[in-house]
Steps between C-alpha positions, in 0.01 A plus 500: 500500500356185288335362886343814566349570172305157510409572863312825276403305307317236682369749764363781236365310242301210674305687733334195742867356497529567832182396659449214264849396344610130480825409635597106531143396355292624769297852545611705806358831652790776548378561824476109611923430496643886258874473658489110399365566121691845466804429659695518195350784375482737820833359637693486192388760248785731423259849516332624778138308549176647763148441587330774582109528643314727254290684774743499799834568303644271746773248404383134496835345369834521334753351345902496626572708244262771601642492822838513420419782262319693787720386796194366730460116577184377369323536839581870525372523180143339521444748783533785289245634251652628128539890611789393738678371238463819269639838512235716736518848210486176203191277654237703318642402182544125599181461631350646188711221274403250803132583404546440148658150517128418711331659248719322211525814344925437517714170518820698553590766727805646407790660687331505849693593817565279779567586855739274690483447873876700516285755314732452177267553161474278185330505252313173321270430199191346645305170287156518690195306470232382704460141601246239698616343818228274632222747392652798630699748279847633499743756310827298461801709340847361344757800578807515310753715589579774269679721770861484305331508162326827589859612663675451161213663307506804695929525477491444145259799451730680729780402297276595178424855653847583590637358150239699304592848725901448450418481105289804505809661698734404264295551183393872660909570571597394199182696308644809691901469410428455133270807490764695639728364269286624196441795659893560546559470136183702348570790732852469536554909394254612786616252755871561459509742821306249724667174313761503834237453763307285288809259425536454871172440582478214198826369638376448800206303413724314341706396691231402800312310248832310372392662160802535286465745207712568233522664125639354200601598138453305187895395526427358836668778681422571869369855518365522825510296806355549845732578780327193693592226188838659487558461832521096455632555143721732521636766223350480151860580338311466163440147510178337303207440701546057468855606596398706829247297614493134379939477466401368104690613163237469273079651512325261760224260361150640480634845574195746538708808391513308104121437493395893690745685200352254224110571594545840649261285781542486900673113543471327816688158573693386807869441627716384657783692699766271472742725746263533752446146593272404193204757602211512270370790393247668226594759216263728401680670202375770372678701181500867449630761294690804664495832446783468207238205361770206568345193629574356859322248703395531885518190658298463856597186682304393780596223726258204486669247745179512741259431198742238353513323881097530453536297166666289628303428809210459281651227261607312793147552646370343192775200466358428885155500336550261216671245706223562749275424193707198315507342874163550623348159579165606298457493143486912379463637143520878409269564152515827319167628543458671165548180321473218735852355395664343822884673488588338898427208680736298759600146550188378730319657177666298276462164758125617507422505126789194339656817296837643476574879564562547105173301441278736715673833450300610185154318553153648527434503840105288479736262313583357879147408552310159335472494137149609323513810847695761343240757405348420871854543669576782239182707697611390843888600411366882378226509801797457749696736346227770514438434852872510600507201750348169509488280797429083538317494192508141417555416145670215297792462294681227280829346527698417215376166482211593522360431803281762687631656821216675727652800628446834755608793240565874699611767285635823531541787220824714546699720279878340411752669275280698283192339477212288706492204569314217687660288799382170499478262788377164460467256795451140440194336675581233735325196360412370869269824556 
């Protein structure tokens, strides 16, 4: 990652570094000896690296990576021109990009496809630029590989989608049992004759949904079971409802029932079903009066073990993350955009800057950068946070001890547990380049 990005570096922002760069002391033409100055580069560059005629479209050279990515050997490759290496219905579209890296209207093509010689497709994010080769000019491109990037982005907004259409399933069900609930108690009288048929046809919903319902008085007396619950419960006999379902002698803790008779308010919390195998559920309890005015309490408990499993897959998701985070080998820092304090940064952060966690955690962000800066990083911290990403900008910060550390800074706005935030990633400038 840190190799490539100087290879960038050097070949994007020193335009004649190619045609007139010094290596050893002496000034050599690309064209005169380019596999004996490049080597490195071209041979050992982790991305993807091509020449490309700007006229022709034809291949001039590439890197091993390139053709390992593609699948050709490098002299396949120079006899092809840059359509053969794109999908036919998606050339249009790269050729347009293609276009604007001549015209230096775009450094970065992003999320192009690629068309392997096995006719597999990838996709890339292109760094283009022109450059000189013995007076005649070129379109090189980096390629990096974002094909399982773009894979995970497009399951997690499958996973989003189907996530987001099982709560509005679940949210419309249980919309549509409690209004029939109300509506069972308001027009109990004129209902009576149909309340049979009705009964069933709740039941039954009830029972395919694993949605247990029950009514309680204010001595925590089972009124009313389902035939589905008593089926694993067995016979009420006139037992109390922590009795029946939860084997205690005494009201359980937090019980919903207490707090819906007190407030004369619809309660929601969530169980656990002890006898059957610890399964969570939510109560939705909802008090009523009946027709001879005594208070009861419905209680609708829907089984939540796929959304708990979906908690839980997302907590360990985000355990993966921080140690992903606290081990990356580059220094990171998340800031709170509204007001700049850092509240994250890992251990190559910490290496970076000569602080400890519980020194950083809680400073202004522009406090990283050189003493006498901070209104000038202040601008640059709320400019990248408008924009929403930031990449290679080269800026400076201070250690500890104060010594200044030249850095490459990309940033990235997202939004984390309730409010947005600013990704920080800051590269340390090898002091050979």
């Amino acid at each position: 990652m840190k190799r490539t990005k100087k290879i960038m570096h050097k070949l994007s922002h020193r335009k004649n570094f190619l045609s007139k760069g010094t290596l050893r002391g002496e000034t050599r033409d690309m064209c005169a000896a380019p596999l004996e100055i490049f080597k490195d580069i071209f041979d050992y560059a982790n991305d993807g690296m091509l020449l490309a005629e700007p006229k022709t479209k034809k291949i001039y050279l590439g890197n091993k990576s390139i053709c390992q990515m593609l699948g050709y050997s490098l002299g396949e490759l120079k006899k092809l021109t840059i359509d053969k290496i794109h999908p036919a219905g998606e050339f249009p579209y790269v050729l347009a990009q293609f276009e604007k890296i001549i015209n230096k209207k775009i450094t970065l093509a992003k999320n192009i496809p690629l068309l392997k010689k096995d006719k597999k497709i990838l996709h890339v994010d292109i760094k283009g630029f022109m450059l000189n080769c013995g007076g005649k000019q070129y379109v090189a491109g980096i390629f990096r590989d974002i094909t399982e990037r773009h894979k995970l982005e497009a399951q997690l907004e499958k996973v989003k989608e189907d996530l987001e259409l099982r709560v509005q399933r679940r949210t419309f069900e249980l919309a549509r049992t409690n209004v029939e609930l109300q509506e069972e108690v308001a027009h109990r009288k004129t209902m009576q004759l149909e309340l049979g048929t009705l009964k069933k046809q709740i039941e039954y919903i009830l029972g395919a949904t694993k949605t247990g319902l029950d009514i309680i008085d204010t001595e925590f007396n089972i009124r009313y079971i389902d035939p589905e619950w008593a089926k694993v419960y067995g016979e009420v006999q006139g037992r109390k409802c922590y009795q029946y379902f939860m084997g205690r002698n005494d009201i359980c803790p937090g019980c919903g029932i207490v707090e819906a008779l007190k407030t004369k308010q619809l309660k929601v919390t969530e169980e656990v079903l002890v006898k059957e195998n610890n399964r969570p559920v939510q109560i939705t309890t909802i008090p009523f009066q009946n027709e001879n005015g005594e208070w009861l309490v419905a209680e609708v408990n829907v089984d939540i073990s796929e959304r708990k499993k979906t908690e839980l897959a997302l907590r360990e998701s985000e355990e993966k993350f921080k140690t992903i985070f606290d081990n990356a080998g580059t220094a990171m820092v998340i800031a709170d955009i509204e007001t700049g304090n850092i509240i994250e940064c890992n251990r190559q952060a910490q290496t970076l800057l000569g602080y400890s966690h519980e020194e950083l955690v809680g400073m202004q962000q522009w406090q990283l950068h050189p003493f006498g800066q901070e209104e000038k990083y202040k601008e640059k911290f709320y400019i990248h946070a408008q924009r929403g990403r930031t990449e290679d900008i080269a800026v400076e910060v201070q250690h500890k001890n104060g010594t200044i550390v030249p850095v490459f800074l990309n940033a990235q706005t997202m939004h984390l547990a309730g409010r947005d935030i600013i990704l920080g990633i800051f590269i340390e400038v090898d002091a050979s380049l």
